[in-house]
C-alpha positions in Angstrom: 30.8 37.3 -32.4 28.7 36.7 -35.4 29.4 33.6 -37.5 28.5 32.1 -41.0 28.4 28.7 -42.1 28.7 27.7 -45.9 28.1 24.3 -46.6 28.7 23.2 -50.0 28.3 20.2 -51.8 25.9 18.7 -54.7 24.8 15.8 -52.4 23.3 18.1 -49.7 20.7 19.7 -51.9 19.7 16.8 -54.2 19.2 15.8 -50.6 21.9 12.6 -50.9 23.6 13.1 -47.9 21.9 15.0 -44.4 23.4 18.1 -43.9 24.7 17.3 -40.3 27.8 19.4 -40.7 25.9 22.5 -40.0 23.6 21.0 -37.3 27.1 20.3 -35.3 28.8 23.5 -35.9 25.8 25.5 -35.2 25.7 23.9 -31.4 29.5 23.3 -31.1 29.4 27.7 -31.8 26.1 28.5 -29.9 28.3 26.5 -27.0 30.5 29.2 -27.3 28.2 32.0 -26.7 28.4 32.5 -30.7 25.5 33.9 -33.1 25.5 32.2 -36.3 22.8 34.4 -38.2 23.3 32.7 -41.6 23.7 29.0 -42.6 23.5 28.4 -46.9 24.7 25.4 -48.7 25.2 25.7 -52.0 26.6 23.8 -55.1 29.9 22.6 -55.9 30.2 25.8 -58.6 33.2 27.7 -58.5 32.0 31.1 -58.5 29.3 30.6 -56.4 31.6 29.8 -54.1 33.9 32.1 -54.5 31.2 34.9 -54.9 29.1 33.8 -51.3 32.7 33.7 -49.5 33.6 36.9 -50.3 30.6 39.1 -49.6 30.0 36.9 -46.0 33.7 37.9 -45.4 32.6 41.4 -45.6 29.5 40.7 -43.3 30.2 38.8 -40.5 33.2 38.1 -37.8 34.3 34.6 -39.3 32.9 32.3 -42.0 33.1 29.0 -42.2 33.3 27.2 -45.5 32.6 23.0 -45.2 32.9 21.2 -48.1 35.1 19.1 -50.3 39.1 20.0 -50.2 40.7 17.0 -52.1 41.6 16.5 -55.5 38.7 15.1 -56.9 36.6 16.7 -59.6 34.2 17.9 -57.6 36.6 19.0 -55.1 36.5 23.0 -56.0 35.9 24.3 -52.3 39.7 26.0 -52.1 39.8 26.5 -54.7 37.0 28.9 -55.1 38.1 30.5 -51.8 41.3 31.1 -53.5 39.2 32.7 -56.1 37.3 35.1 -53.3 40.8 36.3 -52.2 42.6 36.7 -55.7 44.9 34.1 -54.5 47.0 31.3 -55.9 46.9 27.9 -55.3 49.8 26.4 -53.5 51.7 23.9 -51.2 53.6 24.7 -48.9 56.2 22.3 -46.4 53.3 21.6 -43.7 50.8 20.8 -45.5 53.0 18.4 -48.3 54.4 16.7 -44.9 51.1 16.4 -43.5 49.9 14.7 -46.8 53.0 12.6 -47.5 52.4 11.5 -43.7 49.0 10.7 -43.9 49.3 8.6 -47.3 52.2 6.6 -45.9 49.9 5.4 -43.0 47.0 5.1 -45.2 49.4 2.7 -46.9 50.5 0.8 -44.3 46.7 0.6 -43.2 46.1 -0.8 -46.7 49.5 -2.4 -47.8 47.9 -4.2 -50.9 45.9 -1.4 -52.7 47.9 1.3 -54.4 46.8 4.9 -54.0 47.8 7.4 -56.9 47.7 10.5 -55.5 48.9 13.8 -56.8 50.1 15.4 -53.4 51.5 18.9 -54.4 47.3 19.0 -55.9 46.4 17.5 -52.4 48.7 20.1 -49.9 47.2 23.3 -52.3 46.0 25.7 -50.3 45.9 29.7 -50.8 48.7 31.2 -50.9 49.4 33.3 -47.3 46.5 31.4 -45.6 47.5 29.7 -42.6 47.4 25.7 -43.1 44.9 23.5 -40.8 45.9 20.0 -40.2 45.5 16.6 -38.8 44.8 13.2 -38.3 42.0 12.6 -39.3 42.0 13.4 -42.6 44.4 13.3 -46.0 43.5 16.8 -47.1 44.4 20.3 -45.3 42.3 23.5 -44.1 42.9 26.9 -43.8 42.5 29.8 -42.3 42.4 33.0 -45.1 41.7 36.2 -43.2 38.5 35.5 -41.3 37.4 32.7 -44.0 38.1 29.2 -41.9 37.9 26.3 -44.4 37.0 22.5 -43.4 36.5 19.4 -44.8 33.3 18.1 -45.3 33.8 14.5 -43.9 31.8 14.8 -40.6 35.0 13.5 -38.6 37.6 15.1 -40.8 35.3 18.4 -40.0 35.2 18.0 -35.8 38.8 17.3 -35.8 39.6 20.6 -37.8 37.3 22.5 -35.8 38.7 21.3 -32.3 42.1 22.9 -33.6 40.5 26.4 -33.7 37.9 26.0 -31.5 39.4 28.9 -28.9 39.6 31.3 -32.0 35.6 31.5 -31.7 34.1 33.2 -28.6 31.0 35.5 -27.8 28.9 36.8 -24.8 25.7 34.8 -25.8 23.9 32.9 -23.0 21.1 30.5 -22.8 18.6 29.1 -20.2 16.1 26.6 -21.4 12.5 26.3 -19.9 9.6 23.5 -20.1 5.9 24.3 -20.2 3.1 22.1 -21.1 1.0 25.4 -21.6 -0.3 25.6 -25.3 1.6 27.8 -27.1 -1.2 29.7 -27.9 -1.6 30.7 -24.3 1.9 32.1 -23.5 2.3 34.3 -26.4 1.5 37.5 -24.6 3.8 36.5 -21.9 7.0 35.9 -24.4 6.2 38.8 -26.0 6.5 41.0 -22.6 9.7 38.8 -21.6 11.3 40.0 -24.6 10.2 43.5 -24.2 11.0 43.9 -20.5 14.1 42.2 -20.5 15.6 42.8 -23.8 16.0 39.0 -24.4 15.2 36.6 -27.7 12.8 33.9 -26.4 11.9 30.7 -28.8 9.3 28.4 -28.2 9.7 25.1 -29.5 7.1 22.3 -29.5 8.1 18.8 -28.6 5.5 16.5 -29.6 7.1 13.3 -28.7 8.5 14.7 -25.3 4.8 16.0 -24.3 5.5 19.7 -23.8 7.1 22.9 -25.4 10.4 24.1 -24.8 11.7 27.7 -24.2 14.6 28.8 -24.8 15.5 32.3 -23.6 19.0 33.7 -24.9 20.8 37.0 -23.7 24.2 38.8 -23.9 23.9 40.2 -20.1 23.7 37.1 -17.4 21.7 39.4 -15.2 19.1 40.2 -17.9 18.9 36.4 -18.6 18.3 35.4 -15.0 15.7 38.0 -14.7 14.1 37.0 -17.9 14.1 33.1 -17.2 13.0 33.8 -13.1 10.2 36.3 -14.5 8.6 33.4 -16.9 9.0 30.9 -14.9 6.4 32.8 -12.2 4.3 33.9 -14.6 4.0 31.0 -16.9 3.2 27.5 -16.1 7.2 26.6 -16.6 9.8 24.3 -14.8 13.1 24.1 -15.6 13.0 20.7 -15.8 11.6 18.7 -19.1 7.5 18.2 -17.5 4.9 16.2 -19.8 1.2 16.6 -19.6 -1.5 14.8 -17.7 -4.0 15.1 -19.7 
């Protein structure tokens, strides 16, 4: 299963606010044996939106679209995914209960501040997608076709995700390795991993941690443990974090 993230949002590239959102759902996928070949963020500009939605629909398994789902202003994320599917925004009775019941505990949370909140805006979503929602946040998901959209709140995000979680699945597997060999030295030796074993192989330099780490990823187990078992002979490599001595 191949995967796409959008990330959208003004702050992330005036570079405001870290883009951790795609940092988690990379892992959180690559957990799940997922590829995620693409990862963009882009502005909070309705077309562009709409226009990177649709042709990633085309592309890949899934997309997933991060970004803000209120009522605010700047809040244009559905709405532009609406736009990708020629669809109409909407509420429908899950997601107006879910908002209803959120405010009245955000209200009771905060008894003396008054909220004015438009909640048919709030409980849009496209029309025929499939409504995600929870807890954690005031504002739904949704699910149109294979476009899966989140809030951008980190914990609003995590929460959402959970929900579907089991929808994403693939056959990728990783073993990591440690050598304190330059990297220089073991390039012929990834090189002929990857050829004899039909596996990707990354090398990744850890300064602070003393050595380089390798991380060999595979779709067949057995092609894996051969790789990993075949490097770790015929490179200095442990599969346990090592740090120089010298």
């Amino acid at each position: 299963m191949e995967v796409a993230l959008i990330t959208v949002g003004d702050e992330l590239l005036s570079g405001d606010t870290v883009n951790t959102n795609a940092n988690w759902l990379a892992a959180a996928l690559s957990e799940r044996g997922v590829a995620v070949p693409r990862i963009l963020s882009i502005p909070d500009d309705r077309a562009e939106i709409a226009a990177r939605v649709r042709e990633y629909a085309a592309d890949f398994d899934a997309v997933i679209v991060t970004g803000g789902i209120g009522s605010t202003p700047d809040d244009v994320t559905m709405e532009a995914v609406a736009d990708a599917f020629d669809s109409e925004m909407t509420p429908t009775d899950l997601t107006r209960e879910s908002v209803e019941r959120r405010l009245a505990a955000i209200r009771e949370r905060v008894p003396d501040r008054e909220f004015d909140v438009d909640i048919e805006a709030e409980a849009s979503v496209p029309e025929g997608s499939r409504p995600l929602v929870t807890d954690a946040g005031l504002a739904p998901g949704c699910v149109v076709e294979n476009v899966y959209v989140m809030p951008g709140i980190p914990d609003e995000l995590k929460a959402t995700f959970e929900a579907v979680a089991d929808e994403f699945a693939g056959d990728r597997r990783s073993r990591f390795l440690y050598t304190v060999e330059p990297e220089s030295n073991i390039i012929a030796a990834l090189e002929e991993a990857m050829d004899r074993f039909d596996v990707a192989v990354g090398c990744y330099p850890d300064r602070e941690a003393d050595h380089n780490r390798l991380k060999v990823t595979a779709t067949d187990d057995d092609a894996l443990d051969a790789a990993a078992a075949w490097l770790l002979e015929n490179v200095d490599a442990s599969e346990t974090p090592v740090s120089r001595d010298w």
